[in-house]
KOLTI-756935 format. One record per residue (C-alpha): x, y, z; residue in one letter. Coordinates in steps of 0.05 Angstrom, whole numbers, plus 5000, padded with zeros to 4 digits. Example, Ala and Ser with C-alpha at 12.3 -4.5 7.8 and 13.67 -1.06 7.14 Angstrom:
# residues 2
524649105156A;527349795143S;
This chain:
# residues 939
204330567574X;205230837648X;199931437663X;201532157642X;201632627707X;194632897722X;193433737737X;187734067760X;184034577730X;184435277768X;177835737750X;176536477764X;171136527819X;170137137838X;172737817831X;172038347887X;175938937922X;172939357858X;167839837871X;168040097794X;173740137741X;175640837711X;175440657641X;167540667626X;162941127653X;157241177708X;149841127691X;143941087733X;138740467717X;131740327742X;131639687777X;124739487811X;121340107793X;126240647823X;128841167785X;135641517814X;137540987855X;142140497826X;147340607790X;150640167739X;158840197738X;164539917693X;168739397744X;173839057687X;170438577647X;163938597693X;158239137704X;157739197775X;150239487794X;150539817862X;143840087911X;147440797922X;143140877989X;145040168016X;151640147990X;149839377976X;151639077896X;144838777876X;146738517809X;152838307765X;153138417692X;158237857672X;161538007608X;168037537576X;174337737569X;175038437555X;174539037590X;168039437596X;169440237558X;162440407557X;154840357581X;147440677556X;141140497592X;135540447545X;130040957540X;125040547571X;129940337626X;129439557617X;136039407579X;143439687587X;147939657530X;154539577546X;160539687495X;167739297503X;174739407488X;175438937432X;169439297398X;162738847411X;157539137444X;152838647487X;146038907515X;143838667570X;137138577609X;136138867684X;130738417691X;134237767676X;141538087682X;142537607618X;145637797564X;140937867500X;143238167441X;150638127412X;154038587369X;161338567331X;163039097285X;168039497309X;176139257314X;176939807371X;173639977435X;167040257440X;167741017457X;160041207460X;153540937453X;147341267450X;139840997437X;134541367397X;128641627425X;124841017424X;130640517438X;129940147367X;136040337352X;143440427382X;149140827350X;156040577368X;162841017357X;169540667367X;176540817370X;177140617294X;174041227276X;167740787247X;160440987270X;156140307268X;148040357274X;144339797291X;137139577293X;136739307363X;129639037352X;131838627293X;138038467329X;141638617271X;146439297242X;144039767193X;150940067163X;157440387182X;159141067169X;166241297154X;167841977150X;172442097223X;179842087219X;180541907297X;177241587354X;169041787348X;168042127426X;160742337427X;155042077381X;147342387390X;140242287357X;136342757341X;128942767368X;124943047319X;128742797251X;132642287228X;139742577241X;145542377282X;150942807304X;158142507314X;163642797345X;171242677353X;178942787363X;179842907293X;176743657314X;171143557277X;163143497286X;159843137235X;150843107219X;149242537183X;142542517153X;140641817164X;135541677104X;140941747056X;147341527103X;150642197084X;154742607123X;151343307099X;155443857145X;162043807184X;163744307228X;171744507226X;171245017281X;174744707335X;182244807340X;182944237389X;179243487397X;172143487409X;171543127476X;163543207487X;157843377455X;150243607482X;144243787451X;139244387495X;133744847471X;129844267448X;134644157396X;136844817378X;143544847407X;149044567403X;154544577459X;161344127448X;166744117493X;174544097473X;181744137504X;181344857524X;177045167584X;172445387535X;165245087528X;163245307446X;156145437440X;152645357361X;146445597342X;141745077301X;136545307256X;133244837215X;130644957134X;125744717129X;122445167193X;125145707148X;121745627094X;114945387118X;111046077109X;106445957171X;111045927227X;111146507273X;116647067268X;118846987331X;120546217323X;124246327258X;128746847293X;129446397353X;136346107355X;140846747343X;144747007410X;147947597413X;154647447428X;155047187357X;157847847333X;163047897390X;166447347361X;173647327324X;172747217249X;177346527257X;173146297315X;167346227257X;165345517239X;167745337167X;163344907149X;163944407096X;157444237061X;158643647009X;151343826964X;149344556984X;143244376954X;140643827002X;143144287067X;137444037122X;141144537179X;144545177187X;150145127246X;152245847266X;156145977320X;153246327382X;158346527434X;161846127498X;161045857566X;168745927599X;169245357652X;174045487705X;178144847692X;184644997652X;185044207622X;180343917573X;173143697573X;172842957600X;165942897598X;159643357587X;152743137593X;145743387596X;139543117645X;134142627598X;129843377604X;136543817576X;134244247638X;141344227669X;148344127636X;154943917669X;161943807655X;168343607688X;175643607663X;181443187694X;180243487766X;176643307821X;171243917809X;165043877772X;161544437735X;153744547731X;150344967693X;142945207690X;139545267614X;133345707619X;127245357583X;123245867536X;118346077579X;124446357627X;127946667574X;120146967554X;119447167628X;126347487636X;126547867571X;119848297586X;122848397656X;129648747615X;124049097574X;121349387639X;128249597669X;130749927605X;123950287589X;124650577663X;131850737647X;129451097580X;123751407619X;128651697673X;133151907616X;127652307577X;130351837507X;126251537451X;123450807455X;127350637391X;133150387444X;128649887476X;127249407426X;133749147422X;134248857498X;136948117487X;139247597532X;145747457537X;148646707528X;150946797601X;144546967624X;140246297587X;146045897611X;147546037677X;152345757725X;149445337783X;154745117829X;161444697827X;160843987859X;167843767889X;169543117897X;174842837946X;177842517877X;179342657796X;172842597775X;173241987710X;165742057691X;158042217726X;152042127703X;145142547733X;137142477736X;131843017765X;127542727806X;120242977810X;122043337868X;125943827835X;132143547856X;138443387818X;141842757833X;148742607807X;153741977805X;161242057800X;165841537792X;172141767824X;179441477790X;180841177864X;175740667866X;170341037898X;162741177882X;159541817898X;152342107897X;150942857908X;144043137913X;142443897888X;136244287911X;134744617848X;128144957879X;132545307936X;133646007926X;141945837929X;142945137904X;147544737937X;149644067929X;151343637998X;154242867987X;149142378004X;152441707998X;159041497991X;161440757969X;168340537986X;168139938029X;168539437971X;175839637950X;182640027968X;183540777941X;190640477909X;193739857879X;194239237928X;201639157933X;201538547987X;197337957998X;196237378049X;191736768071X;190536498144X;192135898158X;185335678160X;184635848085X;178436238106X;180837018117X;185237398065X;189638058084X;191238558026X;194939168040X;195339757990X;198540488006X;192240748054X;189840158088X;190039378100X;183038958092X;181738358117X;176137948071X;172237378083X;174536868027X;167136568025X;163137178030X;167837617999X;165538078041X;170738678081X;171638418145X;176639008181X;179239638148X;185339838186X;189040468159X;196740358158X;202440708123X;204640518048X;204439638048X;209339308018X;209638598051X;204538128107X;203737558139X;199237308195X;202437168265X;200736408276X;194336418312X;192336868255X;189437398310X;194437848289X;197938108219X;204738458212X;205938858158X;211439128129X;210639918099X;215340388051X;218240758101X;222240298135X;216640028196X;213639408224X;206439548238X;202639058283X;194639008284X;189538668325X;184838398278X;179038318337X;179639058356X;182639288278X;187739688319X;194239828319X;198039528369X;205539718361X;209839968299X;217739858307X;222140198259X;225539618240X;230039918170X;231840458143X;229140448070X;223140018051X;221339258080X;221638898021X;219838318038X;217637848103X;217437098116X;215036738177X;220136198201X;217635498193X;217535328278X;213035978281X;217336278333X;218936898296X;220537198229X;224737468181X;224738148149X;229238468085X;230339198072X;233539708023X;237739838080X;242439258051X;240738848121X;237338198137X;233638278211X;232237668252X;225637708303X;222737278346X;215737398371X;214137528451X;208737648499X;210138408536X;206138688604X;200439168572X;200039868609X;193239848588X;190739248608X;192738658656X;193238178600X;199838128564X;200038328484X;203837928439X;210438468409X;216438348363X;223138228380X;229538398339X;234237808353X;239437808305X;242238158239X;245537938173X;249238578141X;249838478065X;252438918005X;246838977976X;239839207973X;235438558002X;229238497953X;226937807979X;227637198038X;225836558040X;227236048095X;228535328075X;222134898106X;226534568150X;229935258177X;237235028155X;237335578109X;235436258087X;235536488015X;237137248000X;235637587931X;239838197923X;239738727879X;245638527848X;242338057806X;244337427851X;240937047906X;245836877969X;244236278005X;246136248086X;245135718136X;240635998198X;244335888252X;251036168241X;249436588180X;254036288141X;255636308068X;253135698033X;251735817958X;251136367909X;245636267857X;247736747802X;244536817720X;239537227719X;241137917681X;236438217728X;234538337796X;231037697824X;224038047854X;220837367875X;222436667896X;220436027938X;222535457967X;219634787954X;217034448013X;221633858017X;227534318009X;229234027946X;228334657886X;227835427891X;224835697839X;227136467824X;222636967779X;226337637757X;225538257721X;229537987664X;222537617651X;225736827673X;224436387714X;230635907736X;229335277780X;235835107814X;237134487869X;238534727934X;243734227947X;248734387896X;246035057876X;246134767810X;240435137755X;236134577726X;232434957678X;231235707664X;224335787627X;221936467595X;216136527639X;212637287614X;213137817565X;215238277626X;217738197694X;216237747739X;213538027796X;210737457852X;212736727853X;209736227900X;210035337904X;203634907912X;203334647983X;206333867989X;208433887907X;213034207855X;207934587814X;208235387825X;204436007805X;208336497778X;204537227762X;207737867719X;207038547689X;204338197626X;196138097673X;198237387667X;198936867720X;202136247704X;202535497730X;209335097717X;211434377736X;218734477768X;219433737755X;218533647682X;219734417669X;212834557633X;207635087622X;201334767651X;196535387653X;195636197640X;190436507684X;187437067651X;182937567674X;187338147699X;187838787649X;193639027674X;200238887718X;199838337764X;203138587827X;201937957874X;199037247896X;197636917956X;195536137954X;191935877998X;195335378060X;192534788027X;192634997953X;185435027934X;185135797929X;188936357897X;187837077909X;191437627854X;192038347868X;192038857799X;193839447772X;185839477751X;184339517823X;181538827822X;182538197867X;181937587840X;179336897874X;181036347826X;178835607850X;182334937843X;176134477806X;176333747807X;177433877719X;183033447707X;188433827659X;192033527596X;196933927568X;195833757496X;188734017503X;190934587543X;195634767480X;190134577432X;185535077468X;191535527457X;192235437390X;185035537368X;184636177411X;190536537369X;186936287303X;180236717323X;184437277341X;188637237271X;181537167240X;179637877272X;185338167238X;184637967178X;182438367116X;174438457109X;171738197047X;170238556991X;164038666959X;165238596884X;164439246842X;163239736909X;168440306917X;169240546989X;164141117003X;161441397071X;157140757092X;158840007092X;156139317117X;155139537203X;157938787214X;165238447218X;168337757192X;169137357262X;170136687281X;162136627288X;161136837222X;165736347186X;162335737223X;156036027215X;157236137129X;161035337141X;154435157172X;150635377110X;155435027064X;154134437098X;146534407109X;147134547018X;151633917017X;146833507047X;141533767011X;145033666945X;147132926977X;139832786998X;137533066928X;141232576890X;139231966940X;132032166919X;133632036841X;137131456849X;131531136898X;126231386849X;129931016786X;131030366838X;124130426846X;121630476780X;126229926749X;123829456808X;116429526798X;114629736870X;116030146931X;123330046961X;123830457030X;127730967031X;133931017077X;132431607125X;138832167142X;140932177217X;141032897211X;134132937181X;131032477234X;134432817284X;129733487268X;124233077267X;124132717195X;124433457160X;125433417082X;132833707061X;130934387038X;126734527102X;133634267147X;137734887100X;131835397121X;133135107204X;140435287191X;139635917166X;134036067215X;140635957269X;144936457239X;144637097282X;141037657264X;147138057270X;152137637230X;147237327175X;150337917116X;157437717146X;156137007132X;153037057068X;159237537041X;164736887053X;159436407021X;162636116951X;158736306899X;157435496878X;153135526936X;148736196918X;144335806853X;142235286902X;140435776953X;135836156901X;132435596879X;131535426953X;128436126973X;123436156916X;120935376943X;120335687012X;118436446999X;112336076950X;110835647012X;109836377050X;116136107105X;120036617148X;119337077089X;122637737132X;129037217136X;129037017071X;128337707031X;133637997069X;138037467042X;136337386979X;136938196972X;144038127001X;146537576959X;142537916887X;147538526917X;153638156923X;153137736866X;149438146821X;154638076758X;154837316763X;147037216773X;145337626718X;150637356670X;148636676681X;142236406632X;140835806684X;138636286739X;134336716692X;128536256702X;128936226774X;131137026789X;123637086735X;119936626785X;123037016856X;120837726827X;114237496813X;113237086892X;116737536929X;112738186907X;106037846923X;109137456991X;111938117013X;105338586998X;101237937035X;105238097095X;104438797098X;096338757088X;097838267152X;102438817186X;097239387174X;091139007200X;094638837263X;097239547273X;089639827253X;087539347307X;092639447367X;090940187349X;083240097370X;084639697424X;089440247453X;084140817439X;078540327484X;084340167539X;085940947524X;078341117534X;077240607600X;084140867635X;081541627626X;075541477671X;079641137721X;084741637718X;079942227745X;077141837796X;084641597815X;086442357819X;080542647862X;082242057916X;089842427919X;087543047919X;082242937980X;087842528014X;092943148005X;087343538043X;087343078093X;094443088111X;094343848107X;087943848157X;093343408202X;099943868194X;095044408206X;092444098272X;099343908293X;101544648285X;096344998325X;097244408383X;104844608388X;103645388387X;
């Protein structure tokens, strides 16, 4: 048997030329202390963490496969939960910039996440209209609630009680008290989709955001502060603005309360904030202290607004009281009049200033810093980071950009690429500028701004690049100086495409203009300087019928290959321009093709999705091979073989064998429409360019390749994703309500529950060993060693039932009720009798109670029906009470402990404190002795 033919693995390396992706949103995260100062950003499937002073990334979040739709930094600063397109949510530590924690429970994309005051727990909404909370400290969710009929846009905790507020593009606001999972009030009020959400007044407003220019403001009073007898007039009446009578009658929130009786809220409506965007609400957010509020809509202007705290709306109400008992005064009238001065809504929230940024604005994210001064993030749709700082103490706030990021990417899509021919510098060109980047470093070498790029190559030498723009020109640039050194209009529509002729005299360029232009390079006399500059000369010209899409010369310069936009690629000789073959099939125009580089194949990719390898000799089509689900737009050969890289609109780029006409590999990575590829001079290195704004470095390993593994892989991948559609299970006897299991059947989950199964097989196997040794035993008189499991030895000589509580000790947190719910129910009596041996032992008895309560839920009807299990369901009630109570006498002591240790540590630190403060006060003098000093020396 002769050897199969050996591939090498290519493997993404690196991704760059993305500042941040406009799918997720901004946040800022504390890294090494500093508040306000780094800022974490959505870049495709990464999270790209950049020093906003610097300009510098300092850390890389590296997620999978899908793209990044949303982030949260924890309350305490430490973590950053980050949700994905396909619906998991990972969080992340900023420490470690590991991932930690897992969750899957949504089949959408995350829309929002929010943590709870404390950060124990995270609420999730999703495009599938399902609101998941999970218990981030038991790494585990707590239910699903269902009540939304479209993508969930905003979710909120409350503070002070245990409620959750949901928004989304159904129109509707939901509370949801979360003792009882029950959606207790909706709000029907909008006309249009809720598109934000934020909670000011310490809780007792409500402002949401929708698709008109109007910003709705609702008035939140609680019950029970209305019917607790002690508290204060003035706070019971606290919440009611006065532009709640202005409004129109169907401007009035319906609201739907499902028990009357259990109400926890009233939700009236208090008037509006009109924002001076026309479009709708992209995204409205308050500071952590709800001191400011912003807002932006699909422009490039963001709106901030001002809410008064209650001590300003105290101070500014007695000095209305002043100015209308003057007025009354002056106008001889009776005090009645003056006790109904009020604020109005305009006047508690007031407008601070617009922020404009040079770009539509996709999301922002702001902190106060202790200096009284507002710092805010945008994330701009054209790849760009910005920071703005507000002086909130200055009489007239306004905000001034302090840092800008922009280096690390191109404003637009990346429409050409090319490599050296040193392998070591890479040119991409996009509609504002060309970059040149360090293939190593990764790092922006030269900016150079040009017209729209369409084609590039480097002039041999590679101390010069041509490129090839929209309108028609040549553009030539130093790359020593990053100048421009000469443009030549060279057609009349767009240069489609350009390709440098194998003796590296010259060049060959192809136009809309339906001509083929011949140019040969040349050293000219430089006014400027004495040197001579290198310039471009046209030598000849091929007029065609057609619009030329794309040239190729032969490697030995015999011949030129044409693609036309007639759907055919023409085939000249070089020298006299001469006819030679027509290479016609394709239904559409070819937009990409190469020449092998013995001559022998070009291969042809089109928009009709094909690829077709023909022989250059005959013109005769070997093979044509469906190569993508859309067009293909870029097609290059491997130097010195037959394999090529073929990339389309479908984010895939693909590796063929021209010899034996087969698939080899499908890079993936991209999220949208490949647009072009450039491989490296001596193979090892490819470079992509995306719709997603991303560059892509993928790496030829020394992995050898075999297809049937490769198809394997393939295989097993499209099972996991058919497992994500499926069906969830159903829990026997439960009708659908509000609130469900928070977790999803995955791939994990299956192995984990076949895991299970299998650690009960062996137990049952071992079990049944034991009897049958015993009886050998007994019928032989004496002791007969007993033949040890591999498995069992492996865990260090563990007895079976303690190897089933390792392998449910494995299970995650987060999918152990997942697992459990596609367990077989033959499996459940041995798991019971299992838990009551290891619950009596007092063994992970957290673990085990959970499960046990899941599976009595599940299987409730069986358990009970069957008289086998009565005895050992008896023995579990009466272990688990007294296991469970042990623990919590174990919990309590602890907590009464680490409670007196904080109130000595408490007690200690209050000493130190004072002493800590006096030294800053007496060095505060000290500095204002110097200032002094220094002011009286310069007068």
């Amino acid at each position: 048997m002769g050897l199969t033919r050996q591939y090498l693995r290519y493997a993404p390396a690196a991704v760059f030329g993305l500042v941040g992706s406009a799918k997720g949103n901004a946040a800022f995260v504390t890294l090494r202390g500093e508040r306000g100062r780094c800022v974490a950003v959505p870049a495709c499937e990464h999270v790209f963490v950049w020093d906003a002073r610097k300009g510098e990334k300092v850390l890389i979040l590296k997620g999978s496969k899908h793209e990044v739709s949303c982030l949260r930094p924890s309350p305490d600063g430490l973590n950053l939960a980050v949700g994905y397109e396909d619906g998991s949510i990972r969080i992340f530590s900023l420490l470690s910039g590991e991932a930690s924690i897992a969750f899957n429970g949504h089949k959408a994309a995350v829309t929002a996440l929010q943590y709870d005051q404390l950060g124990g727990r995270l609420v999730s909404g999703s495009k599938d209209t399902d609101v998941i909370v999970w218990d981030v400290i038991n790494e585990s969710g707590l239910y699903r609630l269902k009540g939304h009929k479209d993508a969930v846009t905003q979710v909120l905790f409350l503070k002070e009680k245990n409620l959750l507020v949901t928004s989304g593009k159904d129109t509707l606001v939901k509370w949801w008290d979360l003792d009882t999972q029950h959606c207790f009030k909706t709000l029907v009020g909008h006309r249009t989709e809720v598109w934000g959400m934020a909670l000011v007044s310490k809780e007792k407003r409500l402002i949401t955001g929708t698709a008109d220019s109007e910003l709705r403001v609702w008035d939140i009073t609680y019950i029970q502060e209305l019917e607790d007898p002690d508290e204060p007039e003035s706070k019971k009446s606290k919440g009611s603005s006065p532009g709640a009578e202005k409004d129109d009658e169907e401007d009035e929130a319906l609201e739907l309360d499902e028990s009357p009786e259990e109400r926890l809220l009233k939700c009236s409506k208090a008037g509006s904030i009109m924002r001076e965007g026309r479009d709708r609400v992209v995204t409205l957010a308050t500071d952590q202290m709800g001191k400011i509020l912003a807002c932006h809509g699909t422009d490039a202007v963001l709106e901030v607004f001002s809410i008064l705290s209650e001590e300003e709306i105290k101070k500014k109400l007695e000095k209305k009281m002043k100015k209308a008992k003057k007025k009354a005064k002056q106008k001889s009238e009776e005090d009645e009049h003056t006790g109904n001065v009020e604020l109005s809504l305009q006047e508690e929230i007031q407008r601070v200033t617009n922020i404009r940024a040079s770009a539509k604005i996709k999301s922002f994210d702001m902190i106060i810093s202790p200096k009284e001064e507002l710092k805010i993030v945008l994330l701009l749709q054209n790849n760009i980071i910005e920071l703005h700082t507000l002086n909130l103490s200055a009489q007239v706030p306004q905000a001034f950009r302090a840092s800008r990021i922009t280096i690390g990417g191109h404003r637009s899509d990346v429409r050409t690429l090319a490599f050296s021919s040193d392998n070591i510098a890479v040119l991409s060109g996009a509609a504002e500028s060309v970059k040149i980047w360090n293939r190593s470093t990764l790092q922006c070498i030269r900016t150079m701004d040009c017209e729209y790029a369409l084609c590039s190559l480097f002039v041999p030498g590679d101390r010069q690049v041509i490129v090839g723009t929209k309108t028609g020109k040549l553009q030539l640039y130093d790359l020593a100086s990053g100048s421009l050194m000469e443009t030549l209009n060279a057609h009349d529509g767009a240069v489609w495409s350009i390709a440098l002729s194998p003796d590296q005299h010259g060049f060959v360029t192809g136009g809309a203009d339906k001509c083929v232009k011949f140019w040969d390079f040349e050293l000219v006399k430089d006014e400027s300087s004495i040197q001579k500059r290198l310039s471009m000369k046209q030598v000849r010209i091929l007029q065609l019928d057609e619009d030329v899409l794309c040239v190729r010369y032969s490697p030995n310069q015999k011949l030129l290959a044409v693609s036309l936009l007639d759907c055919t690629v023409k085939v000249f000789y070089t020298d006299t321009l001469k006819f030679f073959l027509s290479l016609y099939g394709h239904k559409l125009p070819v937009l990409c093709m190469d020449i092998s580089y013995d001559g022998a194949l070009i291969a042809t990719g089109s928009a009709d999705r094909n690829v077709k390898i023909w022989g250059l000799d005959f013109g005769d089509c070997h093979r044509s091979l469906f190569a993508h689900d859309d067009s293909v737009m870029y097609l290059q050969f491997v130097a010195k073989s037959h394999l090529f890289f073929t990339a389309g609109k479908d984010n895939k780029i693909k590796q063929w064998d021209a010899d034996k006409f087969e698939h080899i590999q499908t890079l993936e990575g991209h999220h949208q429409e490949v647009w072009c590829l450039a491989l490296s001079p001596n193979g090892d290195y490819i470079v992509s360019a995306s719709h997603d704004k991303s560059l892509r470095l993928w790496e030829r390993t020394r992995e050898p390749l075999i297809l049937e593994e490769e198809r394997e892989m393939q295989r097993e991948a499209e099972y996991e994703e058919s497992v994500a559609k499926e069906e969830q299970p159903v829990v026997a006897g439960e009708t659908q309500g509000e609130t469900g299991l928070a977790g999803k059947k995955t791939i994990e989950t299956i192995k984990a529950a076949e895991q299970i199964m299998e650690a009960i097989e062996l137990y049952r196997e071992e079990m049944a060993k034991l009897k049958e040794h015993k009886a050998i035993c007994k019928a032989a008189g004496k002791e007969v060693p007993f033949p040890a499991n591999p498995i069992l030895r492996a865990y260090g000589n563990i007895t079976p039932s303690e190897y089933v509580l390792e392998v449910f000790k494995k299970v995650k947190s987060s999918e152990l009720e997942e697992s459990l719910l596609v367990l077989p129910f033959s499996y459940v009596p041995d798991l019971l009798r299992l838990f009551n041996e290891h619950i009596h032992l007092g063994a992970e008895i957290e673990l085990l109670c959970r499960a046990l309560l899941f599976l009595l839920k599940i299987h409730f009807g069986q358990i009970t029906s069957n008289q086998m299990l009565v005895t050992v369901i008896e023995n579990l009630k009466k272990t688990t009470i007294s296991r469970v109570s042990e623990t919590r006498d174990v919990l309590g002591f602890n907590m009464a402990g680490l409670q007196y240790l904080k109130r000595e540590i408490e007690a200690k630190d209050e000493v130190m404190f004072f002493a800590d403060a006096t030294d800053r006060f007496e060095e505060k003098k000290r500095k204002r002795k110097k200032k002094e000093k220094m002011i009286l020396t310069v007068v």
